[in-house]
N, C-alpha and C positions, 0 to 999 in steps of 0.2 A: 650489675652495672646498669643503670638508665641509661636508657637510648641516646640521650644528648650528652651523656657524660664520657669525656675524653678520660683515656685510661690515663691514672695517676701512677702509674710504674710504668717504668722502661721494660721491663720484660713483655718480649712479644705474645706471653700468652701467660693462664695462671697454672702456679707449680701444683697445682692438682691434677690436669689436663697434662701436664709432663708424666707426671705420675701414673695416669691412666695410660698414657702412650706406652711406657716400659715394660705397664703388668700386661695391656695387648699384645704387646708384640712377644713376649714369651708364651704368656696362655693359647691363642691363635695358633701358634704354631704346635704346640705340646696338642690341640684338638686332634690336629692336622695327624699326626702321629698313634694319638691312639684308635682315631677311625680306620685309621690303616691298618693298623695290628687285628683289632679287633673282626676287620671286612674280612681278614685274610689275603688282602691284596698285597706281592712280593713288588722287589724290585724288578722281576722278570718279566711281574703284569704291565708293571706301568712301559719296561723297554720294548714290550710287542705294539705299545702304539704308536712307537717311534719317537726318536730327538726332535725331528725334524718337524712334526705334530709339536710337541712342547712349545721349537722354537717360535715356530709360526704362531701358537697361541697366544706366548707371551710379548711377543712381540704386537700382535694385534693389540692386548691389552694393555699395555705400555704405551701405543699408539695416542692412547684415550690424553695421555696430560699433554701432549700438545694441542691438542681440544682444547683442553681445560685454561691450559694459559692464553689461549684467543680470545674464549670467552667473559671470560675475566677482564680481559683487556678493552675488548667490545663493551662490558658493564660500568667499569671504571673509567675509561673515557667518555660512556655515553651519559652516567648518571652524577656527576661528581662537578656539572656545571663549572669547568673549568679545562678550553681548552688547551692548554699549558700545563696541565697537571705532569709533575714527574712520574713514570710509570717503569725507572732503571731498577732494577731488583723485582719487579714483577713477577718472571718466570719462576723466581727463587721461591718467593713467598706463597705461589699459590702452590707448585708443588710439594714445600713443607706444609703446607696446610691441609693438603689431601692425606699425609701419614696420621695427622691427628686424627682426622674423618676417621681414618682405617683403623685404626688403635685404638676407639672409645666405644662404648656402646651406644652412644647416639653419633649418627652420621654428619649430623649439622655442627659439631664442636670446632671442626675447622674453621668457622665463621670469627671465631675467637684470633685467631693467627692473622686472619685477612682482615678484619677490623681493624688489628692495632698496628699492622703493616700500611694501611690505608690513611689512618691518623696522623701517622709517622711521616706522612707526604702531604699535610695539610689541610686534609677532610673532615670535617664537622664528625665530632664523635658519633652522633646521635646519625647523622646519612650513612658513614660507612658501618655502622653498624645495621642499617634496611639495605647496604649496598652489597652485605655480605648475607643478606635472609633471600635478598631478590633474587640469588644464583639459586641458591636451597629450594628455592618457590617451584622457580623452572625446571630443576633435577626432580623435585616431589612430583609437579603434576604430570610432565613426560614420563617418566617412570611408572607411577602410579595409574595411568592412563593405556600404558602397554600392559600393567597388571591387569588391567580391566579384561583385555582381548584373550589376554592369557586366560583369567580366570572364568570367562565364555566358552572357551576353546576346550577347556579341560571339562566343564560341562558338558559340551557336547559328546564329549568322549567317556561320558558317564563316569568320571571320578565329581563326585557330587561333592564330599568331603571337602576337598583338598583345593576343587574348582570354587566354592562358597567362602572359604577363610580365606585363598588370596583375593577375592573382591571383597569382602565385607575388611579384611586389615587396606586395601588401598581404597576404599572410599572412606576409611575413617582418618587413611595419610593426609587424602585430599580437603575433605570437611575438616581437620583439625587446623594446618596450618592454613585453612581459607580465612578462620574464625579466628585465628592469632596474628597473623600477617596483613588478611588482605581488608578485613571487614574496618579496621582500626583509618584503613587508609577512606574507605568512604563515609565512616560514620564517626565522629569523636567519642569516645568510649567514655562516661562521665563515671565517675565513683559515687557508688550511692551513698546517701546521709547515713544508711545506717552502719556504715563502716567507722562514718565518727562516734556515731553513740555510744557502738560495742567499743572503740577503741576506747572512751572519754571512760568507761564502765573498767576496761579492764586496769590502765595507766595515767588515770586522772587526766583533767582539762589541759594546761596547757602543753603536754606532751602526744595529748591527744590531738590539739588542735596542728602541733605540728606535725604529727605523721599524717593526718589527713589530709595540709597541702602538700605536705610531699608527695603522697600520691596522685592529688590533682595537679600539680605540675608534670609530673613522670607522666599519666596517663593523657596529657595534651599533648605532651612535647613529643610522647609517641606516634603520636595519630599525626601530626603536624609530619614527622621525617615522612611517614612511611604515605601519606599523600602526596609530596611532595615528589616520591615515588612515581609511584601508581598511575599513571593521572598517562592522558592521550598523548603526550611527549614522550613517553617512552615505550611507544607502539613499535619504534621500527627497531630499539634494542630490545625489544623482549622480543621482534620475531628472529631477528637473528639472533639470538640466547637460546631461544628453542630450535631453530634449524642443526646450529651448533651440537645442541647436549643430542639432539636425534642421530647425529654423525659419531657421538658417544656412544650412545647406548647400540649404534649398529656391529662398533667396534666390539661390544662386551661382549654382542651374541654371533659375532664372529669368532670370536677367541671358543667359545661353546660349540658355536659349528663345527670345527678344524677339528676339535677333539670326537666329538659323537661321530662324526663319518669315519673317524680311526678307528672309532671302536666297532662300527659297526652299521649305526642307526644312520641310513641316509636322510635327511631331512635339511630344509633350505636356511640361510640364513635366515629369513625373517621368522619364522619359525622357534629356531634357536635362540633367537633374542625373546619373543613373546618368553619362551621356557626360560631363557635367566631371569626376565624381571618377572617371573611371577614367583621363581625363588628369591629375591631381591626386595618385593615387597613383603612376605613376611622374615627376613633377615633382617628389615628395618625394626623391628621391635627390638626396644633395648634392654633384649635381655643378657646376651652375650657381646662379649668383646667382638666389636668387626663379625659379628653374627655366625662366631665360629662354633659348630657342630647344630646348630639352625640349617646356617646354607646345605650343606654336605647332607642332613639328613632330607631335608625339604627337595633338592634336586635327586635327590633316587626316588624318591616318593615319585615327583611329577611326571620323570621316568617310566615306571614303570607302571605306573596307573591311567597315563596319558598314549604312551607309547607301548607300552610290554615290552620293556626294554630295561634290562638289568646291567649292570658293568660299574661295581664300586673303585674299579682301576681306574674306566674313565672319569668319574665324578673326583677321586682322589689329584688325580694330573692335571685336571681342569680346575681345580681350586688350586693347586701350587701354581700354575702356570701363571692365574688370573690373579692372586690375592698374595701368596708369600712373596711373588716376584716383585711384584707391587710397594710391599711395606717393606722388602730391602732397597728397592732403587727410589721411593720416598723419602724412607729411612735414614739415607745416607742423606740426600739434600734437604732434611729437616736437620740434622746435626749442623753441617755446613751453616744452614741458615741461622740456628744458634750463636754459635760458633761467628759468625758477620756480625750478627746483633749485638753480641758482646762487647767488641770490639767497636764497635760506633759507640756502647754507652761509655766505654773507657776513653775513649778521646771525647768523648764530650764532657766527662764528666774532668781531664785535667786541664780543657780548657777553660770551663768553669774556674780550677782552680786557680 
């Protein structure tokens, strides 16, 4: 889809991305299953850390989508040059949109759901779709930023390995969507000529000429949204966009904390949190669904090489707590949201008739 281009379906997102969500959410969870068989971790392990551990994790985790729909709300009122914008079904849309995030191997797929939720309320195709990258930007470089400290931190603690892959994967998070998102908004990105030559070479002149302005309009009409962004107006929503996702991401290594002092390893929240997002930056690689058997193996690693500190019970209860609990209570209000969409296209469409 071009940036300026309003989606031509009523469906809130495309049936590939449905598709994706379904084979995540069974593969994710079957990970979940065979780590555990395989660690030797029983049901007995995981009940010596207590319900009450579980509940408090998930619940800390859980805690995160009221975050999520603030902020959202914060970006969508602030970026969308309209203070009248309708913002009713908000809560709905950004929390179905977080089970796609969790279901796919890329995390940003979500943007897909909140884009065409956003159009659907009468936003320039081409803004809400920089209005659903601007969130991604803020999660990339806070995240990726806590990577840093983590991947310092675990240096210092002479895991050199594992300390160097999570900075060198979060400064290539950082450096890549800088170069895809943010360079476009200060600089117009022109197509070079020899893109028409080789086109004009492989599919003759006048078909050549016109994929080459199609690409010089896409690649203005890019740069145009995503300035339009970018730009010293949107100073005090992007600091509150980042104060926000920091109140997230304290929530994630809270959920992390709760567990590791169950199991054992006293160490402080902020601590806790540096250790999830430095598992979190290389679980952003898309190579597994929702970074399932990355996460789980990357957190005992950091474990035990950062701390000396082993417990697959704990790592196993702190991924159901934080992530299967997640893509059921997602899961359900992505159906729901379906499920609404539907139905809005059904009376529109026998209005029409």
């Amino acid at each position: 889809m071009e940036p300026t281009e309003k989606p031509t379906t009523a469906s809130p997102l495309p049936k590939s991305v449905i598709k994706w969500a379904a084979v995540g959410l069974v593969l994710s969870s079957a990970v979940v299953i065979v780590i555990t068989v395989y660690s030797g971790v029983t049901l007995s392990d995981l009940a010596k850390l207590g319900y009450l551990t579980f509940g408090l994790a998930a619940a800390a985790s859980a805690a995160r989508l009221p975050v999520q729909i603030v902020r959202f709300r914060v970006i969508a009122r602030g970026l969308s040059d309209n203070p009248s914008l309708d913002l009713s079904g908000l809560p709905l849309a950004r929390v179905a949109s977080e089970f796609v995030s969790l279901s796919t191997p890329a995390t940003s797929m979500g943007v897909f759901l909140r884009t065409s939720w956003l159009t659907s309320k009468g936003v320039d195709g081409g803004k809400a779709l920089w209005m659903g990258y601007f969130e991604v930007l803020i999660e990339i470089y806070v995240g990726a930023g806590l990577a840093l400290v983590a991947a310092g931190y675990a240096l210092l603690k002479g895991a050199v390995v594992l300390g160097s892959t999570i900075g060198v994967i979060a400064t290539v998070l950082i450096l890549g969507y800088t170069v895809v998102f943010v360079i476009p908004a200060l600089k117009v990105i022109k197509v070079p000529q020899r893109v028409f030559t080789l086109a004009r070479f492989l599919v003759g002149g006048p078909k050549a000429t016109a994929l080459y302005l199609h690409a010089v309009i896409g690649s203005l009409n890019f740069s145009l949204a995503a300035r339009a962004i970018v730009s010293r107006r949107t100073v005090p929503v992007m600091v509150k966009a980042i104060l926000l996702t920091v109140v997230e991401d304290l929530l994630a290594g809270t959920a992390l904390w709760l567990v590791l002092n169950a199991a054992g390893l006293k160490i402080d929240p902020l601590f806790a949190t540096l250790a999830a997002y430095g598992v979190v930056a290389i679980a952003q690689l898309p190579v597994t669904i929702g970074g399932a058997g990355i996460t789980e193996l990357t957190m005992q690693s950091y474990l035990s090489t950062v701390y000396g500190f082993s417990s697959w019970a704990a790592v196993v209860l702190w991924r159901i707590a934080t992530y299967q609990v997640m893509l059921a209570i997602t899961g359900i209000v992505f159906v729901v949201y379906l499920r609404k969409s539907t139905e809005r296209r059904s009376k529109a469409d026998d209005k029409r008739a």
